[in-house]
DRENDO-1510 file (C-alpha; in Angstrom, 1 decimal, always signed):
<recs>
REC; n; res; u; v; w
REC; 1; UNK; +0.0; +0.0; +0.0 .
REC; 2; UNK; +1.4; +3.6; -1.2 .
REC; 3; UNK; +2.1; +6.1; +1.7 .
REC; 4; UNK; -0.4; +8.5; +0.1 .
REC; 5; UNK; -3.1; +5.8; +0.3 .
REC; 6; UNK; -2.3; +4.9; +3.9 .
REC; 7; UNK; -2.9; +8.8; +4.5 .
REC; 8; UNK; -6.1; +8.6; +2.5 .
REC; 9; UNK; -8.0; +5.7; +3.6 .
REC; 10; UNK; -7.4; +3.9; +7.1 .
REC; 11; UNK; -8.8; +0.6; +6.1 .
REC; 12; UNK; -8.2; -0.9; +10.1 .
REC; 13; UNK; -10.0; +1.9; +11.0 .
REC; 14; UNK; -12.9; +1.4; +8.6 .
REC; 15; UNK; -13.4; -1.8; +9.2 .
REC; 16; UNK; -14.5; -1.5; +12.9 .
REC; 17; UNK; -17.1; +0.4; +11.4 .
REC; 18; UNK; -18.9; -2.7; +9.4 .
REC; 19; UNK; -20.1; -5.5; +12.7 .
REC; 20; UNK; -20.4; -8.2; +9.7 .
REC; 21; UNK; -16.8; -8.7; +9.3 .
REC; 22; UNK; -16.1; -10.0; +12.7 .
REC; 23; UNK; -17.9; -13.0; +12.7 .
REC; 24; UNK; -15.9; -16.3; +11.7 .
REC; 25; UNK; -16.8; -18.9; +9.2 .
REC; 26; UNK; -16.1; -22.4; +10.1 .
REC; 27; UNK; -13.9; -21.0; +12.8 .
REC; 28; UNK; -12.4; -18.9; +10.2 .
REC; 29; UNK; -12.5; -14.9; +10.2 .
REC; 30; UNK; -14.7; -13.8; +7.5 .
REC; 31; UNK; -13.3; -13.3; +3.8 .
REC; 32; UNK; -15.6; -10.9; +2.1 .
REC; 33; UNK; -15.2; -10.9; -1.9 .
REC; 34; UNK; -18.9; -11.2; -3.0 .
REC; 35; UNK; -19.1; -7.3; -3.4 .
REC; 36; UNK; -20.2; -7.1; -6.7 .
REC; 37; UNK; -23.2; -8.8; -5.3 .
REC; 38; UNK; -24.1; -6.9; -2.5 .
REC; 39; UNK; -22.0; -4.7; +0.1 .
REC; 40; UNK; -21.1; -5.0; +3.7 .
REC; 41; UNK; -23.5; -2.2; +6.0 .
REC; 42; UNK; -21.6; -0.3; +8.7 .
REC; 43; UNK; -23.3; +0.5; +12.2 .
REC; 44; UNK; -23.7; +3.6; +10.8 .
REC; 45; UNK; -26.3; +2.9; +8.6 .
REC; 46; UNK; -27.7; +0.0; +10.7 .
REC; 47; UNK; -28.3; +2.6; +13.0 .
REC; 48; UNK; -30.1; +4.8; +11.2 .
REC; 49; UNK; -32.9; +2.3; +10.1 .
REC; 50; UNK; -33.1; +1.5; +13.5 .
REC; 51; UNK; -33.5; +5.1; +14.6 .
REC; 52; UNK; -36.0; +5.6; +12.2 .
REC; 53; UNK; -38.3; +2.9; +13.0 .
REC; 54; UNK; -37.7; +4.3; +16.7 .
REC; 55; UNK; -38.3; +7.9; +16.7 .
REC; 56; UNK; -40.1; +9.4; +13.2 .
REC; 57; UNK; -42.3; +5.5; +11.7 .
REC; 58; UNK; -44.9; +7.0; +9.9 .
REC; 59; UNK; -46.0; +7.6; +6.0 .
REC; 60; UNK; -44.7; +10.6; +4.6 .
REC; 61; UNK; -46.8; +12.9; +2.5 .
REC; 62; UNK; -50.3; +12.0; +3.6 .
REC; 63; UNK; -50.5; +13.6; +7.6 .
REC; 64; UNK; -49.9; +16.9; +9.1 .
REC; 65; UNK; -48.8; +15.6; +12.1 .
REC; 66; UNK; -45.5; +15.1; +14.2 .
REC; 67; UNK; -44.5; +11.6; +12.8 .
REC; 68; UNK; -45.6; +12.4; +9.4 .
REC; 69; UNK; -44.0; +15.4; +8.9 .
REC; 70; UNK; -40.6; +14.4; +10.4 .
REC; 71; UNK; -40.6; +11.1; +8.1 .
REC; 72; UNK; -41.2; +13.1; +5.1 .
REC; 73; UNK; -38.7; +15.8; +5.5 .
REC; 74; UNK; -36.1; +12.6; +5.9 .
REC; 75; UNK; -37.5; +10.9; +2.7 .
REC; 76; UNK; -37.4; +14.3; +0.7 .
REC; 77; UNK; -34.0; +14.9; +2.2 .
REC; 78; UNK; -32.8; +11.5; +0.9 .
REC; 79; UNK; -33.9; +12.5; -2.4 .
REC; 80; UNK; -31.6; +15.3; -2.5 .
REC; 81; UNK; -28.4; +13.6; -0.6 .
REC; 82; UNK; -28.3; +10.5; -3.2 .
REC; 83; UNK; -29.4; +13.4; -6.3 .
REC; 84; UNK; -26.3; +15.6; -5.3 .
REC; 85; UNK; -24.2; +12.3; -5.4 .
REC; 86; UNK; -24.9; +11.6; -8.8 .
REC; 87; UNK; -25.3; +15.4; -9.8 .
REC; 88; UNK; -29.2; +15.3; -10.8 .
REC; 89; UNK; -31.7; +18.1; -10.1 .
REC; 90; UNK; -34.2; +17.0; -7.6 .
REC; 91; UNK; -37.0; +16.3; -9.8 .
REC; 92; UNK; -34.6; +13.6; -11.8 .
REC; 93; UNK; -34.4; +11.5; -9.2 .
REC; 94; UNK; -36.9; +8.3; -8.3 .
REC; 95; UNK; -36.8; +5.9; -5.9 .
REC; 96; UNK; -37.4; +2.6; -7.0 .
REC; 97; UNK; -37.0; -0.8; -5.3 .
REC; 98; UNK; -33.3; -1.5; -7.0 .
REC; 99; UNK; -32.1; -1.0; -10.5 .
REC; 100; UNK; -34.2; -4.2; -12.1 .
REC; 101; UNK; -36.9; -2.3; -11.5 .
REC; 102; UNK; -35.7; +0.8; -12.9 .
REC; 103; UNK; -34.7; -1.2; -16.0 .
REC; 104; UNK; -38.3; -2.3; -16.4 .
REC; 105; UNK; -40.3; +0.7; -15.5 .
REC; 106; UNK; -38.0; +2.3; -18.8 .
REC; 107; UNK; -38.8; -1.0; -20.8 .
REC; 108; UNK; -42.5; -0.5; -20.1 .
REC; 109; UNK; -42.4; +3.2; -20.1 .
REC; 110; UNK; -40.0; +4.3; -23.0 .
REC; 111; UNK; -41.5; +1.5; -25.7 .
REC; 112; UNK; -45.4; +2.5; -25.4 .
REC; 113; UNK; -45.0; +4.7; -28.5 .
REC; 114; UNK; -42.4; +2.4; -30.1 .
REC; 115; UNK; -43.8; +0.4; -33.6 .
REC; 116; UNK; -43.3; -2.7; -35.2 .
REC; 117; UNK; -39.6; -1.9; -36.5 .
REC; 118; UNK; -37.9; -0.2; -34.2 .
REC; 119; UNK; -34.6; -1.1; -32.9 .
REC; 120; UNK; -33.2; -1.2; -29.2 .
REC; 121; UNK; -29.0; -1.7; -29.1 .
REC; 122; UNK; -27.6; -3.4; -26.0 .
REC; 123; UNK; -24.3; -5.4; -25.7 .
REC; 124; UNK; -23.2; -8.7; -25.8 .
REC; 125; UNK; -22.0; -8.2; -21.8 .
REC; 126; UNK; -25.4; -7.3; -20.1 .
REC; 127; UNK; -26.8; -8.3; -17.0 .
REC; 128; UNK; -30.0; -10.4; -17.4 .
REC; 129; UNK; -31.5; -7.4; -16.1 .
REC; 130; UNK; -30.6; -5.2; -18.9 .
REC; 131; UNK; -31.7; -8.1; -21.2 .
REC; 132; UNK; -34.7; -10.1; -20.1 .
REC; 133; UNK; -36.9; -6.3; -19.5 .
REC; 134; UNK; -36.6; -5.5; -23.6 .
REC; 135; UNK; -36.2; -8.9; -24.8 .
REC; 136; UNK; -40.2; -9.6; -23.6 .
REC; 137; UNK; -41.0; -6.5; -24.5 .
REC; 138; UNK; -39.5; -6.7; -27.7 .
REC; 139; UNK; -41.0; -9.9; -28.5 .
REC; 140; UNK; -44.9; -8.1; -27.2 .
REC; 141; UNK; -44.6; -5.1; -29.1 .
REC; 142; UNK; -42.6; -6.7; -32.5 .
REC; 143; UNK; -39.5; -4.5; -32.0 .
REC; 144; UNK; -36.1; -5.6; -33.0 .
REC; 145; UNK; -33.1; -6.1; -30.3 .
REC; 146; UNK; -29.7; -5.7; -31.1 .
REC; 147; UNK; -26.5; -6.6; -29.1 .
REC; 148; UNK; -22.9; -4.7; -29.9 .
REC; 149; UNK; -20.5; -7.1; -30.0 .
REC; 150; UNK; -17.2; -7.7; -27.5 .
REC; 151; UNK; -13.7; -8.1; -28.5 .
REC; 152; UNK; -11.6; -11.2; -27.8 .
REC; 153; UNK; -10.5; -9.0; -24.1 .
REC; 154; UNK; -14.1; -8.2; -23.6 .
REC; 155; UNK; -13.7; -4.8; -24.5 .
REC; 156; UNK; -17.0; -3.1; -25.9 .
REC; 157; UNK; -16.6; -2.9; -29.8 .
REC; 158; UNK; -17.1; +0.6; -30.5 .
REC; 159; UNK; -16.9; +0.3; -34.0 .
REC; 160; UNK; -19.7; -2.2; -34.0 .
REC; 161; UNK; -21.6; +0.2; -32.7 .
REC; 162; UNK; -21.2; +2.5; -34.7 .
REC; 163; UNK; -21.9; +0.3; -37.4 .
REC; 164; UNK; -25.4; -0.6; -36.0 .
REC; 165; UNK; -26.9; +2.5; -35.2 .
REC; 166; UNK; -28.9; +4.1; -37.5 .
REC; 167; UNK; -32.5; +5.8; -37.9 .
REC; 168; UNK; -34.8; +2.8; -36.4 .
REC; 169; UNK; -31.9; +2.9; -33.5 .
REC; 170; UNK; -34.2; +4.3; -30.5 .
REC; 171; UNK; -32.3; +3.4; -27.3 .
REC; 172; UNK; -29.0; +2.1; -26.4 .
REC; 173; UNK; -28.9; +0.6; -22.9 .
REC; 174; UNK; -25.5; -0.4; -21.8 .
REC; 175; UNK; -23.9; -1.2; -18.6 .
REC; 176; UNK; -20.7; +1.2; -17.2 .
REC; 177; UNK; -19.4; -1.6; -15.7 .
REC; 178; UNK; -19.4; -5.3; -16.7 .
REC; 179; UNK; -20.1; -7.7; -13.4 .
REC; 180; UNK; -18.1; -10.4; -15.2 .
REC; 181; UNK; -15.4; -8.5; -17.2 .
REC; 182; UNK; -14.3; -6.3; -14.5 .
REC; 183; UNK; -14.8; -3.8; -18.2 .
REC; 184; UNK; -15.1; -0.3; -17.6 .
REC; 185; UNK; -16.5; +1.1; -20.4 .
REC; 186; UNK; -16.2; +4.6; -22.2 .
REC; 187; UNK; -19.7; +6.0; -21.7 .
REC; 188; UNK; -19.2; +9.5; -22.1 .
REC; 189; UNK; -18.0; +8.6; -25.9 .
REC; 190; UNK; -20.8; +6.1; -26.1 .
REC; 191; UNK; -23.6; +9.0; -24.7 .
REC; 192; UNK; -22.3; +11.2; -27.7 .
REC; 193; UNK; -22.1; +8.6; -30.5 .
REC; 194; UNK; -26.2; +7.4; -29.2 .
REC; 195; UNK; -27.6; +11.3; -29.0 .
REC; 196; UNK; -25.5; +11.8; -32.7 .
REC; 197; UNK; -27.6; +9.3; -34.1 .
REC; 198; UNK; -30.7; +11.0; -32.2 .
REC; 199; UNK; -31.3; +8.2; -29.3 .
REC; 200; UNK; -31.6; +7.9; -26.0 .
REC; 201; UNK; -28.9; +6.6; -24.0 .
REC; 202; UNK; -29.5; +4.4; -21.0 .
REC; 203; UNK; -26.7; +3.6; -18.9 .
REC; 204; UNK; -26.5; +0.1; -16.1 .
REC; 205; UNK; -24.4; +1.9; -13.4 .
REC; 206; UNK; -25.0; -0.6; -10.6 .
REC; 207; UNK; -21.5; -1.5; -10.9 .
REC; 208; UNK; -19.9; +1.7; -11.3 .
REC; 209; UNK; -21.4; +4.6; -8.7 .
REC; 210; UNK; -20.5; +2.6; -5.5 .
REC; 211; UNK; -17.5; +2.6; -7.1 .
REC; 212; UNK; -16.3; +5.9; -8.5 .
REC; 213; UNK; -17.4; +9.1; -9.2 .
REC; 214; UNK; -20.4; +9.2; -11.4 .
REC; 215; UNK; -21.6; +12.6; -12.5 .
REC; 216; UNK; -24.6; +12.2; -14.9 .
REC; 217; UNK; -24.6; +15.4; -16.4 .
REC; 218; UNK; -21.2; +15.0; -17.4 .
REC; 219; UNK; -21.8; +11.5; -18.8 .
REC; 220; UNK; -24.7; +13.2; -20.4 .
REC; 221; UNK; -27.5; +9.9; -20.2 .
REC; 222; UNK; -30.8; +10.1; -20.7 .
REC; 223; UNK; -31.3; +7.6; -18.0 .
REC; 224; UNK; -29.2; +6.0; -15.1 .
REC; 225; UNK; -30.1; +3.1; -12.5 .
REC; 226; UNK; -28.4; +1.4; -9.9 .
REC; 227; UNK; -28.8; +0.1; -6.3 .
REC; 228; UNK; -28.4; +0.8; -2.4 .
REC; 229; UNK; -27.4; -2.5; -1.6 .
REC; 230; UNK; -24.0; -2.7; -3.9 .
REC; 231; UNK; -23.1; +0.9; -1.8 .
REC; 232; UNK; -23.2; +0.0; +1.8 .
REC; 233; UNK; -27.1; +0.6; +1.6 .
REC; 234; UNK; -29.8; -1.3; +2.4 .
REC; 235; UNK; -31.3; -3.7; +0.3 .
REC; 236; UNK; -35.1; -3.1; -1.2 .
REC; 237; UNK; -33.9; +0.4; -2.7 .
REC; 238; UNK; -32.5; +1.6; -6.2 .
REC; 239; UNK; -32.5; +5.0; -8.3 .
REC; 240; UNK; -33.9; +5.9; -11.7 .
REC; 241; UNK; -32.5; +9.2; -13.0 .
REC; 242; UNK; -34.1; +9.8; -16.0 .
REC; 243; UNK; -33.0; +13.9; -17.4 .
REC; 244; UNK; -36.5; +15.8; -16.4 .
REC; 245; UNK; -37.8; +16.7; -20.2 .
REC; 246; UNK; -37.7; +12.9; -20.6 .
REC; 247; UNK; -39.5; +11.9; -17.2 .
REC; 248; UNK; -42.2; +14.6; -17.7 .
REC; 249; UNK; -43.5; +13.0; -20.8 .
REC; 250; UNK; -43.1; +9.2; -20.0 .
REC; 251; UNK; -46.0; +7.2; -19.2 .
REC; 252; UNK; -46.0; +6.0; -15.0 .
REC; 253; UNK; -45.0; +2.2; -14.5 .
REC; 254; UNK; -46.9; +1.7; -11.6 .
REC; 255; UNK; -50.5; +3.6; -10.8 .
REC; 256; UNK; -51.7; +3.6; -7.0 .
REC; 257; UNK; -51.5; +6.0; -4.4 .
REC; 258; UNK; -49.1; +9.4; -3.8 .
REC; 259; UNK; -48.5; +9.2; -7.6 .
REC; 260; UNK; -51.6; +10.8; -8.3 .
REC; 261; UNK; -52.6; +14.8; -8.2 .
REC; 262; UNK; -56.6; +14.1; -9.0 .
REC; 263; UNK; -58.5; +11.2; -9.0 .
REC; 264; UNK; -62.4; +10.8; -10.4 .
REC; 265; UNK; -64.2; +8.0; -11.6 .
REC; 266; UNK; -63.6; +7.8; -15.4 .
REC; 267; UNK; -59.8; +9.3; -15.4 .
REC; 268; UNK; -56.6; +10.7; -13.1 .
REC; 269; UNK; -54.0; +13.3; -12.7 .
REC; 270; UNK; -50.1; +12.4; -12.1 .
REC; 271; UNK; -48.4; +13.9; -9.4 .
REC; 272; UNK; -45.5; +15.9; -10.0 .
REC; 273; UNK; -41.7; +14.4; -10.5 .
REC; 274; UNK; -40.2; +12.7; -8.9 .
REC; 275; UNK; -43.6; +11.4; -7.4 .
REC; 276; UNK; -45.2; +10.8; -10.0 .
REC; 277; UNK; -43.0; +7.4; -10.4 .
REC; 278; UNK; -43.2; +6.6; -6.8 .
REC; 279; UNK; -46.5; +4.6; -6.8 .
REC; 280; UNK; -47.9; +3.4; -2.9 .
REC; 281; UNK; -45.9; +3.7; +0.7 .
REC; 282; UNK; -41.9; +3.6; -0.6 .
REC; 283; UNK; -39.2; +2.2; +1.5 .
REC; 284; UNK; -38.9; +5.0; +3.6 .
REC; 285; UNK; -36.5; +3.4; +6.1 .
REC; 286; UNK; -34.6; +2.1; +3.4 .
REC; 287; UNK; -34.2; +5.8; +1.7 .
REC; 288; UNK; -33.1; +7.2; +4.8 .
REC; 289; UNK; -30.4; +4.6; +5.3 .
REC; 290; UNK; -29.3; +5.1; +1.9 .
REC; 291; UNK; -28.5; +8.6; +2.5 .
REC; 292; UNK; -26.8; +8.0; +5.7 .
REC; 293; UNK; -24.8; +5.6; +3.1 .
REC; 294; UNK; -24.1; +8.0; +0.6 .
REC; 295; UNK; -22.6; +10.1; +3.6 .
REC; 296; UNK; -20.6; +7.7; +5.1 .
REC; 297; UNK; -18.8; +7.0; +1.1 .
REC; 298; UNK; -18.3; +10.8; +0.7 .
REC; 299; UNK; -16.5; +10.7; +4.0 .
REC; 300; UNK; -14.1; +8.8; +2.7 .
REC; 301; UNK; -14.1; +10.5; -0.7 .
REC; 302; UNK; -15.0; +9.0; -4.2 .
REC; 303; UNK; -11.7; +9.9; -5.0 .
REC; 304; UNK; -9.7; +7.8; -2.4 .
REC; 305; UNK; -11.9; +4.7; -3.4 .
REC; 306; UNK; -11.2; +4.0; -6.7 .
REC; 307; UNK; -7.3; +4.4; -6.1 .
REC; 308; UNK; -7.8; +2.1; -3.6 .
REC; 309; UNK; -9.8; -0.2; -5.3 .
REC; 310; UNK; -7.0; +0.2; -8.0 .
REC; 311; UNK; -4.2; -0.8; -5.5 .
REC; 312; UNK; -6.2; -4.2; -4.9 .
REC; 313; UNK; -7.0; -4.6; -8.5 .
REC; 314; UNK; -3.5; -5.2; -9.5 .
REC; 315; UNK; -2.4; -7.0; -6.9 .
REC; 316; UNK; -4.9; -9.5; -7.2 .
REC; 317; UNK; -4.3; -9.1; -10.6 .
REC; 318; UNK; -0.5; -10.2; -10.3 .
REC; 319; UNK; -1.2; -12.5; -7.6 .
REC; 320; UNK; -3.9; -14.8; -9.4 .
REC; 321; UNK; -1.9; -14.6; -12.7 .
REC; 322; UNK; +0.8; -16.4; -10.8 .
REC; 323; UNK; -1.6; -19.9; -10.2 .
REC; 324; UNK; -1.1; -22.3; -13.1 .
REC; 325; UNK; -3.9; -23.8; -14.8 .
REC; 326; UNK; -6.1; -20.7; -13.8 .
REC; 327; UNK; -7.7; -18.4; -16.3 .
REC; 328; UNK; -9.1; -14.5; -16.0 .
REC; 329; UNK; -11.8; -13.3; -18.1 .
REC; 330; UNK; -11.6; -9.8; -19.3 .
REC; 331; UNK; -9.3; -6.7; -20.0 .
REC; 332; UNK; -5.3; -7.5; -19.3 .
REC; 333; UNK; -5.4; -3.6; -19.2 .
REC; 334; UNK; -6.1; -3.0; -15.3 .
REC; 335; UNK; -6.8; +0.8; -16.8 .
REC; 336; UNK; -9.8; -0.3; -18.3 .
REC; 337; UNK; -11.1; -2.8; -15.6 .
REC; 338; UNK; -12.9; -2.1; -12.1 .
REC; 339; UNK; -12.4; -4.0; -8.9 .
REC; 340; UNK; -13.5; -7.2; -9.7 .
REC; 341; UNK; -11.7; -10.4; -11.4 .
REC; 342; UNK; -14.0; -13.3; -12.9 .
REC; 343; UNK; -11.4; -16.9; -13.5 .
REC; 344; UNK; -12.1; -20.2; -13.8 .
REC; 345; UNK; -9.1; -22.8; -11.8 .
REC; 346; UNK; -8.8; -25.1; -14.7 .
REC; 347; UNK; -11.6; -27.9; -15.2 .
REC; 348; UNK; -12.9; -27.4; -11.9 .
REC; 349; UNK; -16.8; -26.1; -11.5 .
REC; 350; UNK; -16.7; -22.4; -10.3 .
REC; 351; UNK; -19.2; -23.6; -8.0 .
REC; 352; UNK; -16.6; -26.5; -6.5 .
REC; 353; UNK; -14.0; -23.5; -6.1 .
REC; 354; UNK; -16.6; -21.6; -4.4 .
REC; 355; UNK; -17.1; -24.4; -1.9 .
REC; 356; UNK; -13.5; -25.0; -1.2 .
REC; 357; UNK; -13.0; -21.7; -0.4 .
REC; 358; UNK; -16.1; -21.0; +1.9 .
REC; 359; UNK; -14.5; -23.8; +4.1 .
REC; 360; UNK; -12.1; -21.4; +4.4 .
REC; 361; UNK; -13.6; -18.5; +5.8 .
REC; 362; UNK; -13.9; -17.0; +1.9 .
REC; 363; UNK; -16.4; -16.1; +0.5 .
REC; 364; UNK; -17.0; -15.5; -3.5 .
REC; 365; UNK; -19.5; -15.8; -6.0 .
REC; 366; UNK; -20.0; -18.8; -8.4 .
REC; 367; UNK; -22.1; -19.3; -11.4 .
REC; 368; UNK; -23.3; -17.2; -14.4 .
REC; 369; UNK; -23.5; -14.0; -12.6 .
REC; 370; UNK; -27.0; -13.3; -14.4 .
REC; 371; UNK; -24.9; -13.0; -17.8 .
REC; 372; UNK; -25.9; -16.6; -19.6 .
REC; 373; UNK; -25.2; -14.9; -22.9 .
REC; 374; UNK; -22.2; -13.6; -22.1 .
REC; 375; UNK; -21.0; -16.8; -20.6 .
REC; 376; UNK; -21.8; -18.8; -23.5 .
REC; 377; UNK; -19.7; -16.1; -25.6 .
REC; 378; UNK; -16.9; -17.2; -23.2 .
REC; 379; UNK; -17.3; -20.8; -23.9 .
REC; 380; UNK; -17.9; -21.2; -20.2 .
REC; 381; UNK; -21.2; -22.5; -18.1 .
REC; 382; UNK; -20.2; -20.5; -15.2 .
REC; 383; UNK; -16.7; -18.5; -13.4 .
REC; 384; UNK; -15.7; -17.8; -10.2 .
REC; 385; UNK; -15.9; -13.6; -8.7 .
REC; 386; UNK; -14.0; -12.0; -6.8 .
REC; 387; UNK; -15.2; -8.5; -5.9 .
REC; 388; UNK; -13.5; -6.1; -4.1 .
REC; 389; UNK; -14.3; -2.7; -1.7 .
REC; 390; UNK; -12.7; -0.4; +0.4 .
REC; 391; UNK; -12.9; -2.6; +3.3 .
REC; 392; UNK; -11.1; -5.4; +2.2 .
REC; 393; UNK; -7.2; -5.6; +2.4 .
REC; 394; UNK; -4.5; -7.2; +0.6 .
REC; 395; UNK; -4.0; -10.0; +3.5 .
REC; 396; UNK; -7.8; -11.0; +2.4 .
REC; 397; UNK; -6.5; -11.6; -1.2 .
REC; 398; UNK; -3.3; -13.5; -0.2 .
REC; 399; UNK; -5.8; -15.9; +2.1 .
REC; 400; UNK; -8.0; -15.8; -1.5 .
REC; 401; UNK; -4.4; -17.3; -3.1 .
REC; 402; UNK; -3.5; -19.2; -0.4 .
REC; 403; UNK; -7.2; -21.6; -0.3 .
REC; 404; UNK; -7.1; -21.6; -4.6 .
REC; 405; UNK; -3.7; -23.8; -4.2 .
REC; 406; UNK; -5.7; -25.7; -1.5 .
REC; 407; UNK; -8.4; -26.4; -4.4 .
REC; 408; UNK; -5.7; -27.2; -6.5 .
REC; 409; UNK; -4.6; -29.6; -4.4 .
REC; 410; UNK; -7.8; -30.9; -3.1 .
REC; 411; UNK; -8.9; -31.8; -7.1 .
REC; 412; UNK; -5.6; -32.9; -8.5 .
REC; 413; UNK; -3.1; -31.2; -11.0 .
REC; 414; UNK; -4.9; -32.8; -13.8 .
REC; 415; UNK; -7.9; -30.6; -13.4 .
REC; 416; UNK; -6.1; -27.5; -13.3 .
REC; 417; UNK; -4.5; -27.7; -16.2 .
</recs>
């Protein structure tokens, strides 16, 4: 670890802030490397659900009193805190219930005035939920889905891209940071080449705001989603910033209560944004906490974590690339890839790996990672993860070394190789 990073970001320190990661596994301490996933919660935000159930439970925008006006000045302030993360206005900015549900309110809401025809452009990396959502759609409505292809290092083919856009192009939905690849892709360049063509851009950043520093309007998409739960948050909450000429003229996903201005018999009213998408009682609790974790992350600076992140990156990097018979998946080019390594340890079943090293206290994902397509492009069933945040330490990844040569071991050379 650099001196300037040990100045930066006092990972001892932070670590006493997140109660999960002092429990043992089969007597083991914990290894954490599932963060791409879902993140570790420190006290601090486990607290604040807690203190919000205890001092201000009540629905927020339909009472004058006490509880009801306390809960709703939280919710609204929530609004702004995770807004000015991203840089959106106030209005931009929707709570959903995570970002698969962001995906689908813009699948239902964006294609209503789509015809038989028309093209929507994703890539050959997406997560299933930036695939499923328009592929059903697609099928219902008669439009025409498109993928951009990947190079051999998984690298978005910006050519291709080019290639296939043209005027029946209506969207381009693409993902900032590939879950499998580690890929980091250049979506600034990709937001201009999509609006040159005149169509909306869409951009997946579950796996890039927790991460780095996101600014929308600098990005310049039409639309962004991602989720608490990958950024320390809790779980049951996600974000749909959608630019507010856009939102104002899309059709609501779901109709109910506070999404409403007037309601009679034969026809209704919407509310206005960001409300107007925030159909029924939201997760209130969960907004608040969300908050309280954007906080704690700007504390230690969206600067200071991707150059940690960075540190771990590589030597993980080095480290794995060191273990015969095991393969990495995606960019050599640790400039162009986030903190996350996808491998398979020769012949053996990611999910075998996965096992061996939960034995030891380690704990990593194994399977298709909600990418099938992707994984048959790989000429793979499945690959191990490992994920990586702020709170984990280069020791963690020399114990994630130390228990692959134990697989190794455990299933025999000639399965490695």
């Amino acid at each position: 670890m650099t001196l300037q990073t040990k100045q930066l970001i006092d990972v001892e320190k932070i670590r006493q802030d997140f109660p999960i990661l002092k429990i043992k596994v089969n007597g083991k301490p914990l290894v954490y490397l599932d963060n791409a996933a879902t993140t570790q919660k420190p006290a601090q935000v486990i607290n604040k659900i807690k203190e919000y159930y205890e001092t201000s439970n009540a629905n927020v925008h339909r009472g004058i009193h006490y509880l009801s006006e306390k809960a709703t000045l939280q919710y609204e302030k929530a609004h702004e805190i995770v807004g000015n993360f991203i840089n959106s206005d106030f209005e931009e900015m929707v709570f959903t219930k995570n970002a698969t549900e962001s995906l689908n309110l813009l699948a239902y809401s964006l294609t209503k005035n789509l015809v038989q025809g028309d093209e929507i452009l994703l890539s050959q990396m997406e997560h299933h939920s930036n695939i499923v959502p328009w592929q059903q759609i697609a099928k219902e409505k008669k439009l025409v889905l498109k993928f951009i292809k990947i190079t051999s290092e998984g690298l978005l083919d910006l050519q291709d891209l080019k290639n296939q856009l043209n005027k029946k192009t209506k969207m381009v939905s693409i993902m900032h940071v590939s879950n499998v690849l580690g890929t980091i892709n250049p979506v600034k360049e990709i937001a201009k080449l999509v609006h040159d063509n005149n169509s909306l851009f869409i951009l997946d950043a579950a796996q890039s705001i927790p991460h780095m520093k996101v600014d929308v309007k600098d990005i310049d998409c039409d639309f962004a989603v991602f989720s608490s739960h990958k950024m320390i948050g809790p779980t049951g909450i996600g974000v749909l910033y959608g630019k507010k000429n856009l939102l104002q003229t899309m059709s609501p996903f779901l109709y109910g209560g506070d999404m409403i201005k007037q309601v009679e018999f034969t026809d209704s009213k919407w509310n206005d944004l960001p409300w107007k998408f925030e159909a029924g009682t939201p997760n209130i609790a969960g907004a608040i906490a969300f908050a309280e974790a954007i906080n704690y992350l700007e504390n230690i600076g969206m600067d200071n974590i991707p150059n940690y992140e960075k540190e771990l990156t590589k030597y993980a990097f080095e480290k794995l690339s060191q273990i015969d018979g095991l393969i990495i998946y995606g960019p050599k080019d640790l400039s162009k890839r986030a903190g996350l390594i996808a491998f398979n340890l020769g012949n053996i079943h990611a999910h075998d790996v996965a096992t061996i090293l939960n034995d030891e206290g380690i704990a990593i994902r194994g399977g298709h990672h909600c990418a099938m397509p992707l994984m048959g492009l790989l000429g793979v069933t499945s690959t191990a993860r490992a994920s990586f945040y702020f709170y984990n330490t280069k020791q963690e990844i020399d114990l994630l070394v130390s228990a692959l040569q134990k697989a190794k071991q455990f299933f025999g050379e000639k399965d490695v190789k």
